[in-house]
C-alpha positions in Angstrom: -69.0 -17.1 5.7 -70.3 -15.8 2.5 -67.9 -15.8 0.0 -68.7 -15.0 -4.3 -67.1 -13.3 -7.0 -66.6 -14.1 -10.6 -63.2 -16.5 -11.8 -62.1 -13.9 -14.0 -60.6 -11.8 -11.4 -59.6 -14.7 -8.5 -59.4 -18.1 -9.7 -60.5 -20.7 -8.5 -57.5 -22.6 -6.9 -56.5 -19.4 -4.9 -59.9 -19.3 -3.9 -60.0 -22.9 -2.6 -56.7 -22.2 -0.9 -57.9 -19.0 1.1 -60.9 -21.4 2.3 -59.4 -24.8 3.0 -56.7 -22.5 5.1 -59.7 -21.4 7.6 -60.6 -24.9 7.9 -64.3 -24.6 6.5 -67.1 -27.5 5.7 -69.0 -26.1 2.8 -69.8 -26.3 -0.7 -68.0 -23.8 -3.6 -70.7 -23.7 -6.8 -69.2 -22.7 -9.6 -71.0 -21.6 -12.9 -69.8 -21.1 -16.5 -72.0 -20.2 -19.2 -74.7 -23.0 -18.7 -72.5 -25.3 -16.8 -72.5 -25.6 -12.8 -70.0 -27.5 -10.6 -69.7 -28.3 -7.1 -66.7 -28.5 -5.0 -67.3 -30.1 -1.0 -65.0 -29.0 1.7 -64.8 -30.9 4.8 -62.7 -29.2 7.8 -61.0 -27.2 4.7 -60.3 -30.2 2.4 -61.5 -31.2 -0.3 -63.8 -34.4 -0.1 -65.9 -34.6 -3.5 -66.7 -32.4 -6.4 -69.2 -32.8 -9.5 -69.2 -31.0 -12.9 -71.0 -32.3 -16.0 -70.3 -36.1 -16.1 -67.6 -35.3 -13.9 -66.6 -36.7 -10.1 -63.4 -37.0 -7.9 -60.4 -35.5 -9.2 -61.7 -35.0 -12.6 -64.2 -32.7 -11.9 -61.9 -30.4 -9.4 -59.1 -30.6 -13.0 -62.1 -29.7 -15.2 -63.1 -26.5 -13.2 -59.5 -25.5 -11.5 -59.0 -24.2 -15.5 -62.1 -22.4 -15.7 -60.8 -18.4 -16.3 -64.3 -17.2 -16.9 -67.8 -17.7 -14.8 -68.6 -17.1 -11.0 -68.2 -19.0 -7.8 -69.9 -18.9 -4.4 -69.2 -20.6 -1.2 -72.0 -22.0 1.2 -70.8 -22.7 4.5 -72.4 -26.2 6.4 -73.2 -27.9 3.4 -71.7 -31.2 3.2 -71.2 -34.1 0.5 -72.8 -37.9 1.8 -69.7 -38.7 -0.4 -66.1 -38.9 -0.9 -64.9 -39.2 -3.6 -61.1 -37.5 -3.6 -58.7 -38.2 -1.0 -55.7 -36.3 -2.3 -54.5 -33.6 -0.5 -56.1 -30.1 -1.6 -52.5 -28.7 -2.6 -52.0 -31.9 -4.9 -55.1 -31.4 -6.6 -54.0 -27.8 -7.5 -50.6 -29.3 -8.8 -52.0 -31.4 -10.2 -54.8 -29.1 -11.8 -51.9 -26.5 -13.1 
């Protein structure tokens, strides 16, 4: 599954959602100006993310808010860590 577009036109918790749903293992890296996160699914849920000095739940609060930039979606890459073990839909709650 190839999936990319740019955060000013889909953001990136509706993206997520639209994912997770299909049950996908895969990475989401998202760039802003010279900044790049990461986002790990596992079976469609989110496991760990990274952004700056960011990990866990901070980094997926940190880029959830991110209007401008792109995203792109890897399928079969996986995280050797996790570091978040909320549910996806509380981690966009909790993002909003």
């Amino acid at each position: 599954m190839a999936l990319q577009g740019s955060l000013s036109e889909l953001s990136l918790p509706d993206v997520i959602q639209m994912v997770s749903v299909s049950g996908k293992t895969g990475v989401f890296e998202v760039n802003r100006s010279n900044e790049i996160g990461k986002i790990y699914l596992r079976d469609g849920q989110i496991v760990d993310a990274l952004v700056g000095g960011l990990r866990g739940d901070n980094a997926v609060y940190e880029m959830a808010i991110w209007s401008q930039g792109t995203f792109s979606f890897t399928q079969g890459k996986e995280s050797d860590q996790t570091t978040i073990h909320l549910s996806n839909a509380t981690l966009m709650m909790e993002a909003a």
